[in-house]
C-alpha positions in Angstrom: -131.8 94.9 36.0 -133.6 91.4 34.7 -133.8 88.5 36.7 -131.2 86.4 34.2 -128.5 89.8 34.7 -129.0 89.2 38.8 -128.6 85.5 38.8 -126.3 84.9 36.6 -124.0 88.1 35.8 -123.4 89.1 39.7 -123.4 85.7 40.9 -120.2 84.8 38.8 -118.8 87.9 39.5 -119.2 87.2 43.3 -117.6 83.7 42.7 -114.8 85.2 40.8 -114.3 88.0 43.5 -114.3 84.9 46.4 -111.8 83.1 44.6 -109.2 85.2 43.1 -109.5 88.1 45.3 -110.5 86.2 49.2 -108.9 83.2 48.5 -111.7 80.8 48.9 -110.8 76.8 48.0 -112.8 76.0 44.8 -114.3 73.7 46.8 -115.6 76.5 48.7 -116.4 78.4 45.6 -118.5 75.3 44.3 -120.6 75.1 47.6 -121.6 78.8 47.5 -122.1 78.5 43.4 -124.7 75.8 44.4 -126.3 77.2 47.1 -126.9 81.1 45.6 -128.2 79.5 42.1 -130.5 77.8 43.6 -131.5 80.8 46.2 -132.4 83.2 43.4 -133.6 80.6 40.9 -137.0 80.2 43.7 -137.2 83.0 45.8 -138.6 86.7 45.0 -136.8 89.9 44.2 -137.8 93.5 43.0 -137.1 96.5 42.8 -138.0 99.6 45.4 -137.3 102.6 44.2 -133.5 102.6 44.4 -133.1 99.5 46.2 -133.9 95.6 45.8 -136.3 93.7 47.6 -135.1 90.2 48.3 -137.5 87.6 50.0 -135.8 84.4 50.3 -138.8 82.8 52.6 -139.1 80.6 49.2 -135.6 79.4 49.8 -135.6 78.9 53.7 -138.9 76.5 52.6 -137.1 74.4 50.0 -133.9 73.5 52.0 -136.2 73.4 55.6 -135.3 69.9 55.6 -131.4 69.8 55.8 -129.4 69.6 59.1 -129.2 73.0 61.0 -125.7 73.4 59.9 -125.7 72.8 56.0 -129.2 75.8 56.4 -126.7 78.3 58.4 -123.7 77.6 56.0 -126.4 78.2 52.8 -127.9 81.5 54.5 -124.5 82.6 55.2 -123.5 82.0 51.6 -126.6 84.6 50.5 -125.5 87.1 53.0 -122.2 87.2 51.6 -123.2 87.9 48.5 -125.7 90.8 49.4 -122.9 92.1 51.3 -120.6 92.1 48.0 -123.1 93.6 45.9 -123.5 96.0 49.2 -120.0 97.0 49.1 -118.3 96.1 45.6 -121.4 97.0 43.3 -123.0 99.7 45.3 -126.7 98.5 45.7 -128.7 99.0 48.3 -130.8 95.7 49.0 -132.9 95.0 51.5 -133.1 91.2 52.5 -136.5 89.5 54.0 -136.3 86.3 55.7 -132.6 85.9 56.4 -132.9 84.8 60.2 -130.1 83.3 61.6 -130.2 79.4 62.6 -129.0 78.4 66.0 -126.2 76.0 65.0 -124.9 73.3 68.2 -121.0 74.1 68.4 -119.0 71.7 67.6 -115.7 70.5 68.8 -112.8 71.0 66.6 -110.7 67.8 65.8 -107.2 68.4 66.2 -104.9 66.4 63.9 -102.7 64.0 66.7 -99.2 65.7 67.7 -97.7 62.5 65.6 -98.6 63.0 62.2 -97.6 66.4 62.4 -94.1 65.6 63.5 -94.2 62.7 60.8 -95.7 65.3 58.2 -92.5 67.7 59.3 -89.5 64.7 59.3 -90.6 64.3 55.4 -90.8 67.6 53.6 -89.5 70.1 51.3 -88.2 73.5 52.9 -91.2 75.1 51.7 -93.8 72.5 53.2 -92.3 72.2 56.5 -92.2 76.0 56.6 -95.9 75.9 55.7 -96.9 73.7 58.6 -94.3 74.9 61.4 -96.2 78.3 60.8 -100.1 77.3 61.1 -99.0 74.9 63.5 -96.4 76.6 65.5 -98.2 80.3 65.5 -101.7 79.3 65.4 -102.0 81.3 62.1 -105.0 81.6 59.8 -104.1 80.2 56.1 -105.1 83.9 55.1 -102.5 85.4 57.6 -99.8 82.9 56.2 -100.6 84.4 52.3 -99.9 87.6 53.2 -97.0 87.7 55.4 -94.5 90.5 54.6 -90.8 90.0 54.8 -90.6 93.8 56.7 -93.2 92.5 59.3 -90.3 89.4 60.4 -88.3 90.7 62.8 -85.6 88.2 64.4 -87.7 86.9 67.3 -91.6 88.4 66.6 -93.5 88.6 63.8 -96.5 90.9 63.4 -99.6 89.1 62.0 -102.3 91.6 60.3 -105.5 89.0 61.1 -109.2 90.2 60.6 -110.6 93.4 60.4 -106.8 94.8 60.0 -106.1 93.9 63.5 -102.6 93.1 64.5 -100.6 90.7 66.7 -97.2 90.3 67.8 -96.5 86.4 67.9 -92.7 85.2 69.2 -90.6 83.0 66.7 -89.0 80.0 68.2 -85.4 79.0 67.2 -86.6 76.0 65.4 -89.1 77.8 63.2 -86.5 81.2 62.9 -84.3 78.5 61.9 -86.6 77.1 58.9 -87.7 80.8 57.7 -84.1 81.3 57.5 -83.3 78.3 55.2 -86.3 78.9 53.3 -85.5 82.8 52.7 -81.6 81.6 51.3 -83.3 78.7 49.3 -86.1 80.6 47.7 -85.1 84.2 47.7 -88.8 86.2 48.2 -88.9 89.8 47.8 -91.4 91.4 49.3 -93.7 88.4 50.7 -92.4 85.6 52.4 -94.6 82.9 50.3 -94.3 83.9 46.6 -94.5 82.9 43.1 -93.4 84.9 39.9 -93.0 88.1 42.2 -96.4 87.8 43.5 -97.9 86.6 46.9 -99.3 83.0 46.7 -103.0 83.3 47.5 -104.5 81.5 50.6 -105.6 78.5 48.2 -102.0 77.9 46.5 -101.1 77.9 50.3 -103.9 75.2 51.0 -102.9 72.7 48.0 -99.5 72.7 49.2 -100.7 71.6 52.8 -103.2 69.1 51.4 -101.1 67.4 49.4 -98.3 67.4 52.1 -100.3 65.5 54.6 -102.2 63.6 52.4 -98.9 61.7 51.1 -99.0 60.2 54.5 -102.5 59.4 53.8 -103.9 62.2 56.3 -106.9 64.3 55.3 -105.6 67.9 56.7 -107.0 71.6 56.6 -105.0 74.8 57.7 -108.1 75.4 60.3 -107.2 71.8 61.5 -103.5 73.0 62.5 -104.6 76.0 64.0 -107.0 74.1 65.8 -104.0 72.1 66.8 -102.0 74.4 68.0 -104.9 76.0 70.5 -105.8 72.4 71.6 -102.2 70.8 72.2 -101.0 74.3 74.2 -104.4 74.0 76.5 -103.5 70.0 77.1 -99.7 70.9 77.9 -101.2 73.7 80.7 -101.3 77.0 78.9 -103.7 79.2 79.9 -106.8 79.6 78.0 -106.1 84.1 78.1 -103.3 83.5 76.2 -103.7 81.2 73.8 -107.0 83.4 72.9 -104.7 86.5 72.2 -102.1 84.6 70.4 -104.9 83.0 67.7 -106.2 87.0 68.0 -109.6 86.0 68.9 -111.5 89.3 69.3 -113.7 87.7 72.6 -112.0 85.0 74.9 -115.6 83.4 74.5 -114.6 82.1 70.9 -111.6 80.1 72.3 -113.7 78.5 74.8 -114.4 75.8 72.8 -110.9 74.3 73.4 -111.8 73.9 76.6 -114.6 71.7 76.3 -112.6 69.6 73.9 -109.9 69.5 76.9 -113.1 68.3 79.0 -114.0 65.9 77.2 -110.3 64.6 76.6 -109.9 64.1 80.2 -113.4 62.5 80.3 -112.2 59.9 77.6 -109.5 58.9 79.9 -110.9 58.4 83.1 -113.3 56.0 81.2 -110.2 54.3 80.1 -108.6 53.9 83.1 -111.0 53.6 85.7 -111.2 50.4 87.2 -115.3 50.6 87.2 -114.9 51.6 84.3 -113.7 48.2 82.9 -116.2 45.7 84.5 
């Protein structure tokens, strides 16, 4: 295979794959476009027999200079596509240099309790459907796309979420309420979010939220809401356990996060109200 054929034919065929078939945002699509042109346009490649030999140490040199976190999201954008080619084209590659980068966690920024509720008061069936579901369940925008109407039973709903792994999550009688009035409105078929007999895809999904919030001139993701609805149940006194199986993290270390952000919350207001605090 020549060096034009592995830049240019797999690459779009990746990109293709990512946004028709996983959903991604073209936004997302764009950033990984960028990011694996320029990869393969400087670093080295060849073949091995009946494997490739990829050496991005080029690569890690040329974009040595950005932040920690745009280097991890760029390396993570290559190993996704070795992985495709891996699994959808059947090559065997070996990849040289692809250390990870120790990224600082952040803290998630939950959208305030108020603008959802605004967000809810003023929309269609179908948007407020949308939101009570990230929101309410904690769902991933990838979980909402493929909801089945079979898996809705009148109080639970089973969520398939990654790696096939399932959860039962409880409806409450406002949202079994909305799924209701949606289902009589709409009529779906076989998924619950559909369009010409076919399940809307995660990015269809993402649009609709977008533009829902951003009428009331909020900038909103589904990750935001789900964020949400793990940081607004930890400040009301859940308990961390649970909130970790009902967003089906696979380790309760990935929902310790919201905890810190609960931390620093409560350190916010004892600066506000302390009297020492105010001299």
């Amino acid at each position: 295979m020549s060096r034009p054929e592995f830049t240019n034919e797999l690459i779009d065929s990746f990109l293709d794959y990512i946004l028709n078939v996983r959903g991604y945002s073209e936004t997302s699509v764009l950033t990984y476009e960028i990011a694996l042109k320029k990869a393969f346009e400087v670093s080295e490649f060849y073949e091995d027999g009946e494997r490739w030999i990829v050496d991005i140490t080029p690569y890690r040199i040329e974009i040595a200079s950005n932040n920690k976190k745009t280097i991890a999201k760029k390396l993570s954008a290559v190993r996704s596509f070795v992985s495709y080619l891996e699994k959808q084209r059947e090559m065997t590659i070996k990849l040289i240099a692809d250390e990870p980068v120790k990224v600082p966690q952040t803290l998630p920024k939950p959208i305030e309790e108020r603008y959802i509720l605004e967000v809810l008061d003023d929309s269609s069936i179908e948007e407020r459907l949308i939101v009570l579901l990230l929101y309410g369940l904690g769902l991933r925008i990838s979980e909402l796309s493929s909801i089945k109407l079979e898996l809705l039973r009148e109080e639970w709903i089973e969520i398939r979420g990654k790696g096939d792994k399932t959860r039962q999550l409880p409806i409450l009688p406002a949202l079994q309420k909305s799924i209701t009035l949606y289902r009589e409105v709409h009529s779906p078929k076989t998924y619950l979010f559909e369009k010409k007999g076919v399940a809307m895809s995660a990015s269809q999904l993402r649009y609709i939220l977008t533009k829902c919030f951003k009428s009331k001139g909020i900038k909103a993701t589904p990750h935001q809401l789900r964020h949400s609805f793990a940081t607004h149940l930890l400040n009301n006194g859940a308990r961390i356990s649970d909130i970790s199986e009902l967003l089906g993290h696979s380790s309760m270390a990935t929902t310790q996060i919201y905890t810190k952000l609960a931390e620093s919350k409560k350190l916010k207001e004892y600066q506000e109200s302390h009297p020492l605090m105010k001299s």
